[in-house]
N, CA, C and O of each residue as an XYZ file, in Angstrom:
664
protein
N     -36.276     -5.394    -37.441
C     -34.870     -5.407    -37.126
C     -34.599     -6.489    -36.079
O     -35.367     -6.829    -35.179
N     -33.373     -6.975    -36.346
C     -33.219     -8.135    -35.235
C     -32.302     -7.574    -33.972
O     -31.629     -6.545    -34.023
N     -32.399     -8.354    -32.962
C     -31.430     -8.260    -32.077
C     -30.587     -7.671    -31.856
O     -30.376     -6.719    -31.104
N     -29.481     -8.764    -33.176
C     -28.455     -8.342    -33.692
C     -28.274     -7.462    -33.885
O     -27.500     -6.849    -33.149
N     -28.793     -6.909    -34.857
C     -29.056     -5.466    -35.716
C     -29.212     -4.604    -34.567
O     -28.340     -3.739    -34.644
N     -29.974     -4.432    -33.466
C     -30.035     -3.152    -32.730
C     -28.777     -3.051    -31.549
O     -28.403     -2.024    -30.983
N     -28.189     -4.606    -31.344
C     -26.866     -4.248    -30.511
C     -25.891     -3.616    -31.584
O     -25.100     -2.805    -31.101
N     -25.814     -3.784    -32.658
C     -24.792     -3.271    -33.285
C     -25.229     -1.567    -33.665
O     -24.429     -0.658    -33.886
N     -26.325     -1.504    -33.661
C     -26.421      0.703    -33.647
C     -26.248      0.816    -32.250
O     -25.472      1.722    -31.945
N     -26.704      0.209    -31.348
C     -26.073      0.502    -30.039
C     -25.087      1.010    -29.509
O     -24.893      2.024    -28.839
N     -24.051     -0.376    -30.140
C     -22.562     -0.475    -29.549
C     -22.149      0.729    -30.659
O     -21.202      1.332    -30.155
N     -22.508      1.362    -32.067
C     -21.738      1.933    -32.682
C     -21.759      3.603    -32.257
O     -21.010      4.569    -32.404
N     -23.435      3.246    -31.479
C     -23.524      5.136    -30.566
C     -23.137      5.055    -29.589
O     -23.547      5.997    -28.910
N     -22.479      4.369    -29.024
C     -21.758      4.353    -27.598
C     -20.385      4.329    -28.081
O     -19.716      4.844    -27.185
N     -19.578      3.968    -29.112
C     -18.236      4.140    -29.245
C     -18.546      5.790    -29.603
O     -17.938      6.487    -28.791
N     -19.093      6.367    -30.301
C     -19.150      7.894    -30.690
C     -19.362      8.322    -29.481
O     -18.433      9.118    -29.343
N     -20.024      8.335    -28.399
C     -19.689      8.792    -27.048
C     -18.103      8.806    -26.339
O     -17.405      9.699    -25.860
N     -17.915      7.190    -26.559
C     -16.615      6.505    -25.877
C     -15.393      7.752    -26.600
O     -14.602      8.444    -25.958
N     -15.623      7.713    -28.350
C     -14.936      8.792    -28.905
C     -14.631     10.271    -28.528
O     -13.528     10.756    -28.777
N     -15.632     10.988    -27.918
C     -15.776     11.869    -27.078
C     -15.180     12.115    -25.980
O     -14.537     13.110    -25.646
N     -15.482     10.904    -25.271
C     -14.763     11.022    -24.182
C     -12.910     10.971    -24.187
O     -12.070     11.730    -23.704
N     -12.837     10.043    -24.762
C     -11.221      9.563    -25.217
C     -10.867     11.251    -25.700
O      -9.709     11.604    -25.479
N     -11.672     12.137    -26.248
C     -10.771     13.482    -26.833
C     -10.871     14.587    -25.419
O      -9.998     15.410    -25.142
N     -12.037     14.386    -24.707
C     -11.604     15.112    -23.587
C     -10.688     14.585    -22.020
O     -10.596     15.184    -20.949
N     -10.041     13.077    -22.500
C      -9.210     12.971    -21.278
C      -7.972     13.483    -21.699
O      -7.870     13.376    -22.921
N      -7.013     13.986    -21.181
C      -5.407     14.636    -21.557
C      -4.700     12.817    -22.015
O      -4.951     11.683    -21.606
N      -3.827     13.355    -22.968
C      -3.136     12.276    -23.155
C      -1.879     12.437    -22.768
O      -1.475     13.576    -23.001
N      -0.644     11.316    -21.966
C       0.193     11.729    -21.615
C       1.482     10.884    -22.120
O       1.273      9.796    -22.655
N       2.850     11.369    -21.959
C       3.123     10.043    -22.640
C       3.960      9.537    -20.846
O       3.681      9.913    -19.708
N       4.637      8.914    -21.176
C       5.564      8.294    -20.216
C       6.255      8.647    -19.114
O       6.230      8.214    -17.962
N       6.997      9.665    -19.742
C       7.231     10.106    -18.618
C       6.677     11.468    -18.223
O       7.419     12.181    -17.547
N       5.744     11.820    -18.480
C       4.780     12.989    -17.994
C       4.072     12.204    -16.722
O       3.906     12.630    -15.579
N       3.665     10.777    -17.348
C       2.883     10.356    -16.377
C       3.570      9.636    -15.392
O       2.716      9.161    -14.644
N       4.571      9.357    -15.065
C       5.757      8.711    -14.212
C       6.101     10.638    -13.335
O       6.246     10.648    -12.112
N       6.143     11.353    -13.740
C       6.753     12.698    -13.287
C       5.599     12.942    -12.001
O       5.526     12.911    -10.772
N       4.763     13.204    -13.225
C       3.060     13.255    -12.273
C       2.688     12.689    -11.364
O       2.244     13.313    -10.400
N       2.765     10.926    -11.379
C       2.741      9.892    -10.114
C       3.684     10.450     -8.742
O       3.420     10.689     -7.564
N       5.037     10.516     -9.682
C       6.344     10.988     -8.651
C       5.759     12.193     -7.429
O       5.786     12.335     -6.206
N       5.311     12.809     -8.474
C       5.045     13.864     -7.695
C       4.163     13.947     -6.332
O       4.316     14.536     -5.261
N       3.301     13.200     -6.797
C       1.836     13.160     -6.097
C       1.926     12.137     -4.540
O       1.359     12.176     -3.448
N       3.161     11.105     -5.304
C       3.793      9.890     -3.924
C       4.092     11.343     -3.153
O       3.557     11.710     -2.107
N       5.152     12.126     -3.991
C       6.255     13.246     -2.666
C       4.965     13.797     -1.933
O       4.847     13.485     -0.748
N       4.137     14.462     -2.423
C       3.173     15.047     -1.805
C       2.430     14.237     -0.513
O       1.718     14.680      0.387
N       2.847     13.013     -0.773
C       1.856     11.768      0.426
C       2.930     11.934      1.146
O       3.033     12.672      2.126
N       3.698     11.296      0.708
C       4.422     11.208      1.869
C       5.165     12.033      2.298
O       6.180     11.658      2.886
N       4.903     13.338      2.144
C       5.888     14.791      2.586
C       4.434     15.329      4.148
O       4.680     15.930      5.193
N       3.294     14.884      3.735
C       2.347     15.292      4.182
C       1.592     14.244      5.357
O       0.725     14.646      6.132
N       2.064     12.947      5.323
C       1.918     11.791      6.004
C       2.575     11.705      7.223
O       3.778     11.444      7.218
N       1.907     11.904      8.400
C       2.446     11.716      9.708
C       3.517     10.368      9.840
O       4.448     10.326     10.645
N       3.245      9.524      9.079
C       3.869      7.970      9.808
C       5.243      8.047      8.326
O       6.430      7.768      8.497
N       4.818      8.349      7.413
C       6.117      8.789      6.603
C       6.763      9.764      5.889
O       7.266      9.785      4.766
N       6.622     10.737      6.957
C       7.572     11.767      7.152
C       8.497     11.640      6.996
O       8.924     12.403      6.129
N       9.647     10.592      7.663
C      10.692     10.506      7.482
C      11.395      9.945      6.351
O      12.608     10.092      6.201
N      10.661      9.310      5.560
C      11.268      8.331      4.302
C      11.264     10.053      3.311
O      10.510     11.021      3.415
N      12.518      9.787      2.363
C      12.410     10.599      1.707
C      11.493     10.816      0.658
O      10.966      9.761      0.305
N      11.004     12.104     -0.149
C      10.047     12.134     -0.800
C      10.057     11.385     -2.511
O       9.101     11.385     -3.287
N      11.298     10.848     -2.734
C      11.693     10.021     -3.391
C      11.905      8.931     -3.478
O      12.890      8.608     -4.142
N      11.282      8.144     -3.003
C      11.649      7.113     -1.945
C      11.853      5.935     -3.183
O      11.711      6.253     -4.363
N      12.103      4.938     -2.885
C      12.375      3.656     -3.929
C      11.589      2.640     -3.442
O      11.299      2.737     -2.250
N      11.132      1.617     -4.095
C      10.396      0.581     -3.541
C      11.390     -0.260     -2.638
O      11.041     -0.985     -1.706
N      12.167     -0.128     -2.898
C      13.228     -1.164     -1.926
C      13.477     -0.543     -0.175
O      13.669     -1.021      0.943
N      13.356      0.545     -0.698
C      13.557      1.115      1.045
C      12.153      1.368      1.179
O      12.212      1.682      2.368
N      10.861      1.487      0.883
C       9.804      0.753      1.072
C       9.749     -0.835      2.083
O       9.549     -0.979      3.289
N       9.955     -1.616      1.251
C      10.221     -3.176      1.916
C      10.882     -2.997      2.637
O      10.518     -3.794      3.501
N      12.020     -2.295      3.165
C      13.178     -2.301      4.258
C      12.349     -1.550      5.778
O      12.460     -1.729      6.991
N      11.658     -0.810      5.044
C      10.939     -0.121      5.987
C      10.176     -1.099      6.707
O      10.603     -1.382      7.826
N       8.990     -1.757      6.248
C       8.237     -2.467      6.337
C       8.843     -3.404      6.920
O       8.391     -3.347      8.063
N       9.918     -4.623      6.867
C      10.375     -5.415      7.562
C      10.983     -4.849      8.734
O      11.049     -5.674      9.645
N      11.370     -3.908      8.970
C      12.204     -3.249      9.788
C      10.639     -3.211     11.056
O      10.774     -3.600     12.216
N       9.502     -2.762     10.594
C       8.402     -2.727     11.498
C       8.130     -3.820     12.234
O       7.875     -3.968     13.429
N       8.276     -4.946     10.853
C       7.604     -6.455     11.263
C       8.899     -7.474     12.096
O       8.885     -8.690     11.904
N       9.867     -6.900     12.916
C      11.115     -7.028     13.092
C      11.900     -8.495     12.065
O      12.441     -9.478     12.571
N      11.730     -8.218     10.513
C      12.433     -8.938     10.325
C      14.013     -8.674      9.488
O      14.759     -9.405      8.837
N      14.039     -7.177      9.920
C      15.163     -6.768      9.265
C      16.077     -5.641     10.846
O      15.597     -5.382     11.950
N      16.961     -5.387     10.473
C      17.834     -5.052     11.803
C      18.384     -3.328     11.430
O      17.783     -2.829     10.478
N      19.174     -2.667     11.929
C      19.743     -1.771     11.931
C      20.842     -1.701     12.153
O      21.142     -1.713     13.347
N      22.240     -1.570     10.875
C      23.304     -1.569     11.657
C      24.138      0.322     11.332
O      24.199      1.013     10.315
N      24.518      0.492     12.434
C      25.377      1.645     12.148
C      26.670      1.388     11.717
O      27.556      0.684     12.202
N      26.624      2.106     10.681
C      28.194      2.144     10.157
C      28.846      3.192     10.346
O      28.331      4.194      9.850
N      29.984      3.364     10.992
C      30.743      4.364     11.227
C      31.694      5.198     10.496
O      32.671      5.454     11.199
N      31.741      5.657      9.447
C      32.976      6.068      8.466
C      34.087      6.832      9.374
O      34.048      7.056     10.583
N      35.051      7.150      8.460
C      36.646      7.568      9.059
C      36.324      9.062      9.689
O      37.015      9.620     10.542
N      35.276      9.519      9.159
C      34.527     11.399      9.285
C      33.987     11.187     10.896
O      34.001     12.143     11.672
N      33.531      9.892     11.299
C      32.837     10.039     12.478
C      31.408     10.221     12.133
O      30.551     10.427     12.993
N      31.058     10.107     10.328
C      29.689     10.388     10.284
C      28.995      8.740     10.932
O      29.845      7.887     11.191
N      27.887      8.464     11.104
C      27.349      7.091     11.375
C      25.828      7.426     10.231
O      24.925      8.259     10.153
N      26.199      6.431      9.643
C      25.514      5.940      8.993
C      24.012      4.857      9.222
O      24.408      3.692      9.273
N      23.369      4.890      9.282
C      21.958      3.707      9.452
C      22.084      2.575      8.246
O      22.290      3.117      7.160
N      22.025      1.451      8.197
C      21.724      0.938      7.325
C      20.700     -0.344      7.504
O      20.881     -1.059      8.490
N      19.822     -0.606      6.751
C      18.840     -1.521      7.529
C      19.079     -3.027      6.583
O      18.717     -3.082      5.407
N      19.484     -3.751      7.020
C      19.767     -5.548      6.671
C      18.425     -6.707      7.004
O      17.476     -6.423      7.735
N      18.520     -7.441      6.614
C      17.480     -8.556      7.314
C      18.353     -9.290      8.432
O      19.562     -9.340      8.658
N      17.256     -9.821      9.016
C      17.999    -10.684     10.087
C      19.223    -11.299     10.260
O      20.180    -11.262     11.034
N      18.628    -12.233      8.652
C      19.798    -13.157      8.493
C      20.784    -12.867      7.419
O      21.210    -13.648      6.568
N      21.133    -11.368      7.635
C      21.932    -10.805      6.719
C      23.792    -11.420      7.036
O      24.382    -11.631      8.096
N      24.232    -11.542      5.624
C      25.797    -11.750      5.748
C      26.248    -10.483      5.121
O      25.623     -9.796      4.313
N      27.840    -10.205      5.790
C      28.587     -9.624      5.425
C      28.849     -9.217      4.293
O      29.720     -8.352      4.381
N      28.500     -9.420      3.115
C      28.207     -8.893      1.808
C      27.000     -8.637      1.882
O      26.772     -7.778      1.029
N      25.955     -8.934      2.501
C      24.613     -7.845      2.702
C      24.714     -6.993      3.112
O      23.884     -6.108      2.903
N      25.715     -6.818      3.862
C      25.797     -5.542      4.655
C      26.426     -4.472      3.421
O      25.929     -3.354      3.288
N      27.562     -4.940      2.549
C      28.622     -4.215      2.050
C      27.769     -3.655      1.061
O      27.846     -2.450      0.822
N      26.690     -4.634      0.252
C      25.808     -4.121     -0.711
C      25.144     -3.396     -0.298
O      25.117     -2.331     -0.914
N      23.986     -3.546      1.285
C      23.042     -2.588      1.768
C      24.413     -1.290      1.195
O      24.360     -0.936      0.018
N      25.524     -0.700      2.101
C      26.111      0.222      1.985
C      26.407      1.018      0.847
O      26.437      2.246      0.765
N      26.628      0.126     -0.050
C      26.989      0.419     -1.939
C      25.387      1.227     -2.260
O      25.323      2.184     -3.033
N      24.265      0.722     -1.603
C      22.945      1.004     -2.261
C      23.284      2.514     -1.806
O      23.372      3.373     -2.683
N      23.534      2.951     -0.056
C      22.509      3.728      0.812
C      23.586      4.960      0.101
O      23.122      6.080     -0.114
N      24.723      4.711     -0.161
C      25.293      5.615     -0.617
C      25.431      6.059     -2.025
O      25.854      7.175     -2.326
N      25.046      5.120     -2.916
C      24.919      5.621     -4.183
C      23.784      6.438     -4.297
O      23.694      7.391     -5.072
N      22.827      6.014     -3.432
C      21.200      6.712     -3.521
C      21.211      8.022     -2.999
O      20.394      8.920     -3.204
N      22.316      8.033     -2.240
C      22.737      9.261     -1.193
C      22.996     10.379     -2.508
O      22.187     11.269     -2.769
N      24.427     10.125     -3.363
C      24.743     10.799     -3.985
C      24.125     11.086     -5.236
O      24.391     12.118     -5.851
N      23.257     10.171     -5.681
C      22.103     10.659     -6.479
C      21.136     11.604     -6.488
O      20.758     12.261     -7.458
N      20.668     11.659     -5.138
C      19.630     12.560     -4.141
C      20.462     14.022     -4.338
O      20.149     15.028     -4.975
N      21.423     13.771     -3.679
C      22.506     14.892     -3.862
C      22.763     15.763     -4.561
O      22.919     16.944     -4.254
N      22.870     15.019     -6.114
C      23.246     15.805     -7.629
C      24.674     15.407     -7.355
O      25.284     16.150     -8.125
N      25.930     14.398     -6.474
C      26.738     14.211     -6.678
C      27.109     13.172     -8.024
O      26.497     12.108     -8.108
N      28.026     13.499     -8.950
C      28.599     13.252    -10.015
C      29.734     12.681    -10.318
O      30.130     12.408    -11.452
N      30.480     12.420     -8.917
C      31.612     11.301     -8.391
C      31.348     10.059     -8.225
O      30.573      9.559     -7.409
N      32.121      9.455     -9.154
C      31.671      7.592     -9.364
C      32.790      7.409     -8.145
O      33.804      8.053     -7.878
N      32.156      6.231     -7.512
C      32.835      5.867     -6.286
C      32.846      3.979     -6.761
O      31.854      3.330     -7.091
N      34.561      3.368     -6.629
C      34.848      2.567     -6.559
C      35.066      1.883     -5.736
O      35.867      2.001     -4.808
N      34.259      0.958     -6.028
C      33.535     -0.104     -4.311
C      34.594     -1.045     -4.988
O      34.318     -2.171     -4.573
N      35.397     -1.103     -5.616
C      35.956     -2.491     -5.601
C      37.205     -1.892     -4.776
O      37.679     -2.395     -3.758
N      37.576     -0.894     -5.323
C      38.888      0.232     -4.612
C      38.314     -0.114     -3.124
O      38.833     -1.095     -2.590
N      37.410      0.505     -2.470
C      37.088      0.455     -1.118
C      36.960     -0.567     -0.244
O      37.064     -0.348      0.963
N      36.760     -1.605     -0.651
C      36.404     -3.197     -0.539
C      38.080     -3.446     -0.187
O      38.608     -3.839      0.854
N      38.582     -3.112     -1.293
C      40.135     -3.777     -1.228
C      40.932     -3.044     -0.026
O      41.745     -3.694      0.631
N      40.654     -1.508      0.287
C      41.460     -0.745      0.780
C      41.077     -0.830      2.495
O      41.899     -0.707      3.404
N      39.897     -1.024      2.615
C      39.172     -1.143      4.057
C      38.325     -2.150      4.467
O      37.584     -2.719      3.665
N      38.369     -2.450      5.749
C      37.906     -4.091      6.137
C      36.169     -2.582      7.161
O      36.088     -1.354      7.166
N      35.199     -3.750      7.806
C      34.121     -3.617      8.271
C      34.498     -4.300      9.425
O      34.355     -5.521      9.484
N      35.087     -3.489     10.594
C      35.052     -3.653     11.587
C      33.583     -3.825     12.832
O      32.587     -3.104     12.886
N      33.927     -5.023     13.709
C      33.060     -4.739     14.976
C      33.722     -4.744     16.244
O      34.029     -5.930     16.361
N      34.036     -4.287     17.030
C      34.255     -4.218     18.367
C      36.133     -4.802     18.359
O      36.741     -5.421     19.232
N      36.504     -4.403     17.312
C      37.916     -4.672     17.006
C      38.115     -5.856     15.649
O      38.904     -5.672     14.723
N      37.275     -6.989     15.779
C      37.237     -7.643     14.936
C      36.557     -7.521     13.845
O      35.331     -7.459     13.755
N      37.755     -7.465     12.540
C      37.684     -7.267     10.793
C      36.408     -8.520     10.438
O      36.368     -9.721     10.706
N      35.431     -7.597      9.713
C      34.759     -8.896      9.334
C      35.285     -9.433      7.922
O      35.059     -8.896      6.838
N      35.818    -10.264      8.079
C      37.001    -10.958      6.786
C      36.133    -11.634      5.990
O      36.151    -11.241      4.823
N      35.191    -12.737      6.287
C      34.206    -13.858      5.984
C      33.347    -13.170      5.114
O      32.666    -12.487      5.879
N      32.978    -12.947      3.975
C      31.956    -12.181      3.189
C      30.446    -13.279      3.631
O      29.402    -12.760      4.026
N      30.600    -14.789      3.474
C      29.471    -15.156      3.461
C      29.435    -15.769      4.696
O      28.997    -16.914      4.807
N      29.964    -14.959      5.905
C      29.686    -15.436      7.602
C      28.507    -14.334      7.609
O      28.583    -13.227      7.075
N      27.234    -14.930      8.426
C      26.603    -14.541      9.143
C      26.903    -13.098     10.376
O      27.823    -13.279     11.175
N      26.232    -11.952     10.449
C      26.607    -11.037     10.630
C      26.132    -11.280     12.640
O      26.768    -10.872     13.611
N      24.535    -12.251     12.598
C      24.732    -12.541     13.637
C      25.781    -13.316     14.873
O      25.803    -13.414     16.100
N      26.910    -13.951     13.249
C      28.084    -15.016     13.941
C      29.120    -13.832     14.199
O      30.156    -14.359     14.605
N      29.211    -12.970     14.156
C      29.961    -11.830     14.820
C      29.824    -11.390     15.762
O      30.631    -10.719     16.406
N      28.266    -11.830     16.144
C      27.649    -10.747     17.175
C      27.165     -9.611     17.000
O      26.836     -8.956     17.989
N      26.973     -9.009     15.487
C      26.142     -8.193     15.612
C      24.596     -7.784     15.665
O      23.824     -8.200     14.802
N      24.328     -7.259     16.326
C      22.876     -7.649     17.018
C      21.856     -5.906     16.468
O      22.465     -4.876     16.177
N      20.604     -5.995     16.460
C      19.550     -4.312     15.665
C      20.842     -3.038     16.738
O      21.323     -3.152     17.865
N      20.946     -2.200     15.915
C      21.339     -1.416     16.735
C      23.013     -0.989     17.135
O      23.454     -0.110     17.876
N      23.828     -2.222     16.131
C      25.141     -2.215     16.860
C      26.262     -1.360     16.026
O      25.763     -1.015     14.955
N      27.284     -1.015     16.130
C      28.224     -0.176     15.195
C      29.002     -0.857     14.630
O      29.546     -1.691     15.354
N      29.440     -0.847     13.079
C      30.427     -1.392     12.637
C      31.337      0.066     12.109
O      30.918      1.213     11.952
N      32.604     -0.450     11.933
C      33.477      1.316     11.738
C      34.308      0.458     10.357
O      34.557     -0.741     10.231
N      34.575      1.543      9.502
C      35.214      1.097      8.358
C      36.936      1.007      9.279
O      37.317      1.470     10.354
N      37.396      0.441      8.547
C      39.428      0.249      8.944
C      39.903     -0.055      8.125
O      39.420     -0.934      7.411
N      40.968      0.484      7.882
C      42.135      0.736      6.545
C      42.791     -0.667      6.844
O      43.250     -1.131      7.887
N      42.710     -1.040      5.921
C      43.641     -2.320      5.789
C      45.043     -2.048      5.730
O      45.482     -1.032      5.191
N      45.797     -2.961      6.291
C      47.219     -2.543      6.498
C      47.374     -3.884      5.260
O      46.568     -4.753      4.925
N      49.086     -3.516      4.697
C      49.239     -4.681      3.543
C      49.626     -5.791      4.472
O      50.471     -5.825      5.367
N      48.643     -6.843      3.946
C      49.356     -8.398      4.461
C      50.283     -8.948      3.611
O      50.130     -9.118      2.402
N      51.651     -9.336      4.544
C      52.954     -9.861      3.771
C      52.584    -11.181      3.653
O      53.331    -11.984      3.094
């Protein structure tokens, strides 16, 4: 017998093993195995001293936000709604005023997802109806720099009803 010949009874009693094995691993489909992962992240990080606080659902994006937020290259701004609730929202440095409005569109859609809320909320309605105040001044400029306002990690912006301009 040649070589040949004995790698090939070889390789053909090792797939009848390989066969074996393949019938005793569980097969899963998609989202069994996405459910399963899900699960097992909540369990880390429900059980993880340093991320405790991220929710057990967490998204890869507030992942990275996290992470820059450590490596100080992302900031913290509070947003204040009309309730008096304050809000956290975390931006990069060199975030503009539509970074900010989008961070907000995210933290709250994710909010009401988390939730089980079922109310579509119109950001174009809200956009139009209320300006993003700082320290009195409307931030009007969508693509001004949030540091050209002066807002600095840490500072409050408050929503304000737009009055109609004649």
């Amino acid at each position: 017998m040649s070589d040949n010949e004995q790698e090939c009874i070889q390789f053909s009693g090792s797939s009848k093993k390989a066969k074996k094995l393949e019938d005793m691993i569980p097969t899963f489909t998609h989202s069994e195995a996405m459910s399963t992962a899900q699960e097992m992240l909540a369990g880390l990080i429900v059980n993880d001293p340093l991320l405790r606080d991220l929710d057990p659902h967490v998204t890869l994006e507030e992942v990275n936000s996290m992470i820059a937020l450590e490596y100080g290259q992302a900031m913290v701004v509070n947003v204040r709604r009309q309730d008096n609730e304050i809000v956290p929202i975390v931006v990069t440095q060199k975030a503009r005023v539509i970074d900010l409005k989008h961070a907000v569109k995210r933290h709250f859609t994710l909010r009401q997802i988390r939730t089980g809320g079922s109310t579509h909320i119109s950001w174009k309605y809200i956009w139009k109806r209320y300006w993003l105040s700082y320290n009195g001044e409307k931030l009007t400029d969508d693509n001004k720099k949030l540091k050209n306002y002066g807002i600095r990690n840490r500072d409050s912006v408050t929503f304000v009803k737009r009055l109609r301009e004649r």
